[in-house]
PQR file with spaces between the fields and no chain letter, atoms N, CA, C, O and H, PARSE charges and radii, in Angstrom:
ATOM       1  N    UNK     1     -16.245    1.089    9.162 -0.4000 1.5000
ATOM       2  CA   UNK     1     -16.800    2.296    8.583 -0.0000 2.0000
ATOM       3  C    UNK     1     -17.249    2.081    7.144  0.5500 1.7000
ATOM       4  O    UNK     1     -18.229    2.559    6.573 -0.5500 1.4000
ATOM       5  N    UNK     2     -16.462    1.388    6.760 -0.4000 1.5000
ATOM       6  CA   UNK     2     -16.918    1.028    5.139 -0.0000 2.0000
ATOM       7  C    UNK     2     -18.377    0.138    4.925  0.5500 1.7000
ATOM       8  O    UNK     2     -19.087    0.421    3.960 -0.5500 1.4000
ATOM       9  H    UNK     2     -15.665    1.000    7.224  0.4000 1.0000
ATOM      10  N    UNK     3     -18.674   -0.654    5.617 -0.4000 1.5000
ATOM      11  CA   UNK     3     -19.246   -1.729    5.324 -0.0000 2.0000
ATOM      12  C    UNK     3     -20.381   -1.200    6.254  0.5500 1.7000
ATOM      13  O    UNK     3     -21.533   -1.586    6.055 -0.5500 1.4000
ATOM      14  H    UNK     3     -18.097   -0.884    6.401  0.4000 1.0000
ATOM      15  N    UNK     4     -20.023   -0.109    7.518 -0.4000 1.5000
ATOM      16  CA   UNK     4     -21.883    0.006    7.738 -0.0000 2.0000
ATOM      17  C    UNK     4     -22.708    1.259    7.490  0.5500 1.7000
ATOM      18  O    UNK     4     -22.558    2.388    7.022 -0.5500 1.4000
ATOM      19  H    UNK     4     -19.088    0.205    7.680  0.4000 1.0000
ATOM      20  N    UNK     5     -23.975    0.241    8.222 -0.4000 1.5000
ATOM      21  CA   UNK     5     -25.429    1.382    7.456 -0.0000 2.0000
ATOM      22  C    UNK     5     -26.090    1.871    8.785  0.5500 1.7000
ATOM      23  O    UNK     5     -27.251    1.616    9.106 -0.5500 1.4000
ATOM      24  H    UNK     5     -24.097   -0.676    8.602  0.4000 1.0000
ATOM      25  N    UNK     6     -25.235    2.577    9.487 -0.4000 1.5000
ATOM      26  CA   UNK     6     -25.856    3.253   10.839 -0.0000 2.0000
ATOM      27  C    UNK     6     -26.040    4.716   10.372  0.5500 1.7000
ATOM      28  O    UNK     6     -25.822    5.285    9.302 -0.5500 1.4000
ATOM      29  H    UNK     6     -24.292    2.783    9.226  0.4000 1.0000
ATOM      30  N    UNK     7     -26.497    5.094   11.505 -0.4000 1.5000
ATOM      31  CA   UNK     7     -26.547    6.612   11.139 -0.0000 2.0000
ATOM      32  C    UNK     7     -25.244    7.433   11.116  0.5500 1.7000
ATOM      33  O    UNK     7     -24.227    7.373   11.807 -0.5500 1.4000
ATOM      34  H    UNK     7     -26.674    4.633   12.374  0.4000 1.0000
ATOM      35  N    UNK     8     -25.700    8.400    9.856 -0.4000 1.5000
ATOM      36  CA   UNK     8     -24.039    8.876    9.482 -0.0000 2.0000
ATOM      37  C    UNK     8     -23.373    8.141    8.443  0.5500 1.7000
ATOM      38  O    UNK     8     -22.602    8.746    7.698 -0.5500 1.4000
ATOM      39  H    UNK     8     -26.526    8.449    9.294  0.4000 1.0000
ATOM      40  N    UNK     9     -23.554    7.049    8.319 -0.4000 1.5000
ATOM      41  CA   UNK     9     -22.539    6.366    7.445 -0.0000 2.0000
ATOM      42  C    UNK     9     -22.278    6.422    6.359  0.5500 1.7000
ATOM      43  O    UNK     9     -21.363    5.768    5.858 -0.5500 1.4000
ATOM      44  H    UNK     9     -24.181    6.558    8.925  0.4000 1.0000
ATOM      45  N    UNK    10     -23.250    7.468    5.541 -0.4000 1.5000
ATOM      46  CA   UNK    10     -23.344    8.072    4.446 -0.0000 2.0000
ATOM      47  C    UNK    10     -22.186    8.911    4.244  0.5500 1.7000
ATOM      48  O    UNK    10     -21.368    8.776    3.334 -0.5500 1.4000
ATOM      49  H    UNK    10     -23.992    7.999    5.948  0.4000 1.0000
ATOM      50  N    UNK    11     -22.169    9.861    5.232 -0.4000 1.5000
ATOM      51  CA   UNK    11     -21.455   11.182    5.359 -0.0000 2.0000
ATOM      52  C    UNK    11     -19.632   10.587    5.983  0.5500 1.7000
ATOM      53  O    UNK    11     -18.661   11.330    6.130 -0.5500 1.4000
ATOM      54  H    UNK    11     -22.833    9.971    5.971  0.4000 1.0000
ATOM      55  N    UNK    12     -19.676    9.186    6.214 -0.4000 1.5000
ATOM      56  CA   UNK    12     -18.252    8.613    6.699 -0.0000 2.0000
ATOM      57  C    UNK    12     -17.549    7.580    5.555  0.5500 1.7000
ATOM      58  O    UNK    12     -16.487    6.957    5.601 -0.5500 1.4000
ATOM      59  H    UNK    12     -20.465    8.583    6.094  0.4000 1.0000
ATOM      60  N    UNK    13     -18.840    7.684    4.265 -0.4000 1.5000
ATOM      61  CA   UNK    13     -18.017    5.868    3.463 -0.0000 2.0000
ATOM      62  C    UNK    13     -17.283    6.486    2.706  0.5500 1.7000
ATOM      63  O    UNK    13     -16.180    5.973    2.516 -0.5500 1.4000
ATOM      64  H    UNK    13     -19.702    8.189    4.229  0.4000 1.0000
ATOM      65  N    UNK    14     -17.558    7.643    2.075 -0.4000 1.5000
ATOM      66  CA   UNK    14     -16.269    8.182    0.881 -0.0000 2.0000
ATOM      67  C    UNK    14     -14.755    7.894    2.313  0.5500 1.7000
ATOM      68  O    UNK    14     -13.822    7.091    2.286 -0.5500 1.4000
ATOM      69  H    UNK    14     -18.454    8.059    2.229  0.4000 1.0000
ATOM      70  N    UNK    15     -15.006    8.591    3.021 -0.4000 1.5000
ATOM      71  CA   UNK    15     -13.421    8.352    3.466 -0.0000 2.0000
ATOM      72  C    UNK    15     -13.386    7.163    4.239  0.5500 1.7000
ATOM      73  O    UNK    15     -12.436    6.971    4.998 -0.5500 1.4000
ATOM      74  H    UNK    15     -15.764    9.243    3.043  0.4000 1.0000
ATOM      75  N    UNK    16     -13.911    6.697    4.180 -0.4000 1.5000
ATOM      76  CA   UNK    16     -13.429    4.908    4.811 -0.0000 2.0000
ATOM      77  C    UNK    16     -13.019    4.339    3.525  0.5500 1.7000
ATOM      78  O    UNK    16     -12.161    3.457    3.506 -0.5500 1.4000
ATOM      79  H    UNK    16     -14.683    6.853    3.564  0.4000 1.0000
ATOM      80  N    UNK    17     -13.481    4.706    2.613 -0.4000 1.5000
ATOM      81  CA   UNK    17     -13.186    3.881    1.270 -0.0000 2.0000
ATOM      82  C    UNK    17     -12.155    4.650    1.115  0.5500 1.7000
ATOM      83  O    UNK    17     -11.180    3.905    1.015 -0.5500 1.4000
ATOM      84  H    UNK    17     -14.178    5.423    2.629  0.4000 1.0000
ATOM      85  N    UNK    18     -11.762    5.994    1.022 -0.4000 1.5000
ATOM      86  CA   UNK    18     -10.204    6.519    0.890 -0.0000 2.0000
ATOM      87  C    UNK    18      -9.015    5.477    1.846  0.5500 1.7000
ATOM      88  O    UNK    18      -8.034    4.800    1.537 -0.5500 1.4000
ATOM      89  H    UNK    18     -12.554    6.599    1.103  0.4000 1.0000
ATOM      90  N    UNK    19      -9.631    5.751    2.943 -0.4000 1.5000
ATOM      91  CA   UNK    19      -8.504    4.968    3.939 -0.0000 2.0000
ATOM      92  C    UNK    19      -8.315    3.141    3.687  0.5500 1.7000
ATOM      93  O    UNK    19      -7.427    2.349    4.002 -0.5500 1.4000
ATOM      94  H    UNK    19     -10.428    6.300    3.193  0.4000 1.0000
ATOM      95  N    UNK    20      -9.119    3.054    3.247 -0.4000 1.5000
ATOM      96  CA   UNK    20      -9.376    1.254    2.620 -0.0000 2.0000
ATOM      97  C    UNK    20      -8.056    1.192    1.779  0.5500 1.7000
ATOM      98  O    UNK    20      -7.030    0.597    2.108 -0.5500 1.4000
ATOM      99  H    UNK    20      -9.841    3.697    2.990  0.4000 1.0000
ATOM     100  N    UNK    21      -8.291    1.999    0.497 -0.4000 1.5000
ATOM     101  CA   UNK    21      -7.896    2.094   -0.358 -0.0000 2.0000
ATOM     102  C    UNK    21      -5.809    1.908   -0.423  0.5500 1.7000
ATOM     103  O    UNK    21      -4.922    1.143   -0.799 -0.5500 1.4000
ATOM     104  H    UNK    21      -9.125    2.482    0.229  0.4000 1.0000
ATOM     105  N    UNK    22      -6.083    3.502    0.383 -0.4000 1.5000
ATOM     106  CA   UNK    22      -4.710    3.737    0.977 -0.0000 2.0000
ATOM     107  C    UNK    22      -4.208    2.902    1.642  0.5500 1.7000
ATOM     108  O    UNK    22      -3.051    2.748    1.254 -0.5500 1.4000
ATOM     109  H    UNK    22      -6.804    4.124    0.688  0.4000 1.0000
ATOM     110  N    UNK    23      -4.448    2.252    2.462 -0.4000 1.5000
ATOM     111  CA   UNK    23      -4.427    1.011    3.795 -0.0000 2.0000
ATOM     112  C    UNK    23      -3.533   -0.134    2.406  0.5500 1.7000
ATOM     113  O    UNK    23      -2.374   -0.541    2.329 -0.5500 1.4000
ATOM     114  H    UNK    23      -5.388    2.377    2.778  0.4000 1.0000
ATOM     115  N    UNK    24      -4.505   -0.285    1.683 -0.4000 1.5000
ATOM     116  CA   UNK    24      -4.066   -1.633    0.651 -0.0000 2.0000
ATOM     117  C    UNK    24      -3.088   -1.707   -0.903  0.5500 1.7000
ATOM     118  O    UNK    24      -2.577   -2.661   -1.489 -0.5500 1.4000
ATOM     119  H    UNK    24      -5.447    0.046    1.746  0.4000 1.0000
ATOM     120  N    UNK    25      -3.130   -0.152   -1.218 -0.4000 1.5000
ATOM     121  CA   UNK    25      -2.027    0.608   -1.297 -0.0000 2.0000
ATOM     122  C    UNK    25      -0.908    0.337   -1.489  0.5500 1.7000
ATOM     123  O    UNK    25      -0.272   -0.043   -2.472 -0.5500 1.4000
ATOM     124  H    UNK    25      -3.546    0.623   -0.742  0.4000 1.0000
ATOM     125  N    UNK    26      -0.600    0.634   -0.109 -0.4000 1.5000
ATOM     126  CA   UNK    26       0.714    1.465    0.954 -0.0000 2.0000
ATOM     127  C    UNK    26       1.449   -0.064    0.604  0.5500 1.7000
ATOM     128  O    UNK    26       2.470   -0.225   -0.064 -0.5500 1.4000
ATOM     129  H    UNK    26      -1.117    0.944    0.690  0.4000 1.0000
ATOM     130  N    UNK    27       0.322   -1.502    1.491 -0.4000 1.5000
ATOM     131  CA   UNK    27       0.947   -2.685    1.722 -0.0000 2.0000
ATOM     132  C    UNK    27       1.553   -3.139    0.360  0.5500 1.7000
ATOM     133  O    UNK    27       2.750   -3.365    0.185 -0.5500 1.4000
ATOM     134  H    UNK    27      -0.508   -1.372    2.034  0.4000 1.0000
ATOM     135  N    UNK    28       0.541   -3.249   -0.615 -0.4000 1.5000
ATOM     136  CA   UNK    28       1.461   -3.353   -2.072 -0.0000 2.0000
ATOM     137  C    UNK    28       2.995   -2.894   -2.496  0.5500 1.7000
ATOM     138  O    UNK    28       3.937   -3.507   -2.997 -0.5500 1.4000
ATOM     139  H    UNK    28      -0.432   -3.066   -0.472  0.4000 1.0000
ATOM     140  N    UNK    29       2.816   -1.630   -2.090 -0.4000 1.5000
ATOM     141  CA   UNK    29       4.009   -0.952   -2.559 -0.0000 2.0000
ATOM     142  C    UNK    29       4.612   -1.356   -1.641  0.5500 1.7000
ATOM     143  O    UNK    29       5.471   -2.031   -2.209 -0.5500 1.4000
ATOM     144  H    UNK    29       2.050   -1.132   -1.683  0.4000 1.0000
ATOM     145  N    UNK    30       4.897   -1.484   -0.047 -0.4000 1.5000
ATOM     146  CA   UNK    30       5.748   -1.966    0.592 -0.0000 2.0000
ATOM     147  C    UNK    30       6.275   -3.308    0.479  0.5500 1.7000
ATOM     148  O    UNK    30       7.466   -3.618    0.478 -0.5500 1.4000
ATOM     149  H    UNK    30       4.200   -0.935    0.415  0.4000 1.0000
ATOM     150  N    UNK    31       5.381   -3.993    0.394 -0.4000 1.5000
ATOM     151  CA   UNK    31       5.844   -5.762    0.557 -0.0000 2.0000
ATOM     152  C    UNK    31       6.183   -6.433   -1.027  0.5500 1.7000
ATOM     153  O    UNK    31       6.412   -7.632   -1.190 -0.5500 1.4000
ATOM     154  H    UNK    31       4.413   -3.741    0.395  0.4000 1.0000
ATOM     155  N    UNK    32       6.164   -5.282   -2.289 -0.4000 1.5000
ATOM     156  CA   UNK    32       6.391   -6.422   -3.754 -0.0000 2.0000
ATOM     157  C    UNK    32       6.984   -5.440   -4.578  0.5500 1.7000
ATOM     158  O    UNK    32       7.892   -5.610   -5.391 -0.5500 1.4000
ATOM     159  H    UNK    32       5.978   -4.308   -2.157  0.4000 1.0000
ATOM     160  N    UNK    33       6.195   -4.057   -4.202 -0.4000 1.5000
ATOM     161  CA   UNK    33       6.838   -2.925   -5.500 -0.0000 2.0000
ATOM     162  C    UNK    33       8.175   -2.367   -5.107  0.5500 1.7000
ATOM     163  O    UNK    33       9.122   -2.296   -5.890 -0.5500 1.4000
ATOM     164  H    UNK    33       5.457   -3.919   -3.541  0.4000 1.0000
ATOM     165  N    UNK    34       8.204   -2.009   -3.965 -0.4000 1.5000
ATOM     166  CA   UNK    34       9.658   -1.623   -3.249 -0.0000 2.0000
ATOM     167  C    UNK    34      10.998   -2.500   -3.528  0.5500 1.7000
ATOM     168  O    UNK    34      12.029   -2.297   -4.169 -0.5500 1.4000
ATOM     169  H    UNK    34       7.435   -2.067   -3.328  0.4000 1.0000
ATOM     170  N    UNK    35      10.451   -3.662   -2.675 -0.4000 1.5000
ATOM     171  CA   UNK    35      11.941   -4.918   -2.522 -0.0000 2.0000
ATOM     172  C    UNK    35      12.129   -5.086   -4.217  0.5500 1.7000
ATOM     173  O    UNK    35      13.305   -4.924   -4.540 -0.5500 1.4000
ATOM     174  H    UNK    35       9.613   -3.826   -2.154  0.4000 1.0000
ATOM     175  N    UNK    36      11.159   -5.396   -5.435 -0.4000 1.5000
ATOM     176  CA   UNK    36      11.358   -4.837   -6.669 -0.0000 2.0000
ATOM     177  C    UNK    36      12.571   -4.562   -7.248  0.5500 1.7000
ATOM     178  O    UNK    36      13.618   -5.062   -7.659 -0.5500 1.4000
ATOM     179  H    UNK    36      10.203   -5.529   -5.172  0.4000 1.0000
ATOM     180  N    UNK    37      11.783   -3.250   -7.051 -0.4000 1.5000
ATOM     181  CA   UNK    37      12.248   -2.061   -7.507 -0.0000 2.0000
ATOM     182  C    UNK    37      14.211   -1.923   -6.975  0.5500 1.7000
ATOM     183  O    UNK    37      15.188   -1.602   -7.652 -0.5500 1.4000
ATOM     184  H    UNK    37      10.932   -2.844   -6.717  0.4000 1.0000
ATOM     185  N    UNK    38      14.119   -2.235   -5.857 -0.4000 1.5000
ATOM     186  CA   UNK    38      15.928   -2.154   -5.300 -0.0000 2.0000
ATOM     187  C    UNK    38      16.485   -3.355   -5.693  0.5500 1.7000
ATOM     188  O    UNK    38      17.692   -3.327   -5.931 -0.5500 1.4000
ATOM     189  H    UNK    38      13.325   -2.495   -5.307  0.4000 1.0000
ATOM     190  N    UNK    39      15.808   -4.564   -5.840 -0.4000 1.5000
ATOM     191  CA   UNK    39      16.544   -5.508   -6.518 -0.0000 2.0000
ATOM     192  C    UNK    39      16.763   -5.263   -7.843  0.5500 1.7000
ATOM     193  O    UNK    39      17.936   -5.442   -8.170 -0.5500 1.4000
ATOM     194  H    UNK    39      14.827   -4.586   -5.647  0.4000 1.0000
ATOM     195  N    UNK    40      16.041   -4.919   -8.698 -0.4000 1.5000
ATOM     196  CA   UNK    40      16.342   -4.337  -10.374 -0.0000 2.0000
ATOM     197  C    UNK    40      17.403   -3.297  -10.274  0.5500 1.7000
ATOM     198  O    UNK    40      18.403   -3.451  -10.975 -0.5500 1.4000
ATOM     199  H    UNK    40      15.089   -4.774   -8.433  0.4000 1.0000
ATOM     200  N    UNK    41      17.284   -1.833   -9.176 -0.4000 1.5000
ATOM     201  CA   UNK    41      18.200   -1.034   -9.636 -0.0000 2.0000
ATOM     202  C    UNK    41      19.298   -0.958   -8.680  0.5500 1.7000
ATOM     203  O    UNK    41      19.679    0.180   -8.405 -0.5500 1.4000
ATOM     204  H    UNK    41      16.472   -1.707   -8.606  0.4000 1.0000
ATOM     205  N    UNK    42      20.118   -2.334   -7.895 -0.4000 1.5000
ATOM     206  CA   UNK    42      20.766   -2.364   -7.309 -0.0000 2.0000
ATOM     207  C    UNK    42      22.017   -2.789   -7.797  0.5500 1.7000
ATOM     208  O    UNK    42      22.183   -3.804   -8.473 -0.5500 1.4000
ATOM     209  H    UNK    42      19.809   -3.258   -8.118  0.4000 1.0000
ATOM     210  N    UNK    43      23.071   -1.841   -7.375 -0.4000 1.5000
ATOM     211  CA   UNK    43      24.468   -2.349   -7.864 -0.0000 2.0000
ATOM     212  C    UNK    43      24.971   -3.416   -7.194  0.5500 1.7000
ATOM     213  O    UNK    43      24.904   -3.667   -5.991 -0.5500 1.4000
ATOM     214  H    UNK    43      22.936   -1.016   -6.826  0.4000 1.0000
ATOM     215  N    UNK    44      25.672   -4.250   -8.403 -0.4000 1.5000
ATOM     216  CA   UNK    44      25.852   -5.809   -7.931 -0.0000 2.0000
ATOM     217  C    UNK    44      27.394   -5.387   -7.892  0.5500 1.7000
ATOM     218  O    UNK    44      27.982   -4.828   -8.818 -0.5500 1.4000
ATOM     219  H    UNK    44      25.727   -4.046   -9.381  0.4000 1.0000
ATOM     220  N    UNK    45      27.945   -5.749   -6.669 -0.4000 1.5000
ATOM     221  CA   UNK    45      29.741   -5.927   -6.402 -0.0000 2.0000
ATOM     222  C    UNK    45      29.806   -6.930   -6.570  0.5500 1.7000
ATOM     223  O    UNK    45      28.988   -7.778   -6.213 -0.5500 1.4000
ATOM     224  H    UNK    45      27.468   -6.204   -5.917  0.4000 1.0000
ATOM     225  N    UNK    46      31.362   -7.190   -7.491 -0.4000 1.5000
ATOM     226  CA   UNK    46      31.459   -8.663   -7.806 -0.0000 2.0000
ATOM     227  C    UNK    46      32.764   -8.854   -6.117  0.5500 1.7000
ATOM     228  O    UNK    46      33.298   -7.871   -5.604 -0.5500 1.4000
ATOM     229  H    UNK    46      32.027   -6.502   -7.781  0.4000 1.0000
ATOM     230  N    UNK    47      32.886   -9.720   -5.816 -0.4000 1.5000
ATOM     231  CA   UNK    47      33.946  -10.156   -4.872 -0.0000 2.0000
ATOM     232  C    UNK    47      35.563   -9.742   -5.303  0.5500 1.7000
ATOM     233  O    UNK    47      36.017  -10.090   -6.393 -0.5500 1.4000
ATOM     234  H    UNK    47      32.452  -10.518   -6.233  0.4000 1.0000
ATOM     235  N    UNK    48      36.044   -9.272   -4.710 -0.4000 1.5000
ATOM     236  CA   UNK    48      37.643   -9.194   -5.187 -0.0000 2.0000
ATOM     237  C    UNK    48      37.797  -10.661   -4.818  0.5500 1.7000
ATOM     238  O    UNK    48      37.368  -11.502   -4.028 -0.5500 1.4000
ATOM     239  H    UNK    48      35.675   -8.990   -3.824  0.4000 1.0000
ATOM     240  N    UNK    49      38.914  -10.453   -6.143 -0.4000 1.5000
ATOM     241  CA   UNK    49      39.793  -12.177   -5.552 -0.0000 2.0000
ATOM     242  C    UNK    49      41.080  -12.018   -5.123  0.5500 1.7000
ATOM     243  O    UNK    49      41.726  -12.991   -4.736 -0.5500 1.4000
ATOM     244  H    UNK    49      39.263   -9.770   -6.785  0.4000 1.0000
């Protein structure tokens, strides 16, 4: 949807480019900003001895 020039495709690229967008996003925040983010604000238990 993004990339063609058929008929209509005028009236379909703003939201293919929304959903692009979102699509690449989402994966960021899931796969680098998340695991992150819980490793920085995760409580570390030390082992009882």
């Amino acid at each position: 949807l993004l990339l063609s020039t058929g008929t209509g495709s005028e009236v379909q690229r703003p939201l293919a480019t929304v959903v692009v967008g979102g699509l690449i996003t989402s994966t960021i925040l899931t796969l680098l900003v998340i695991p992150a983010l819980y490793k920085w604000f995760a409580v570390k238990v030390e082992p009882e001895i």
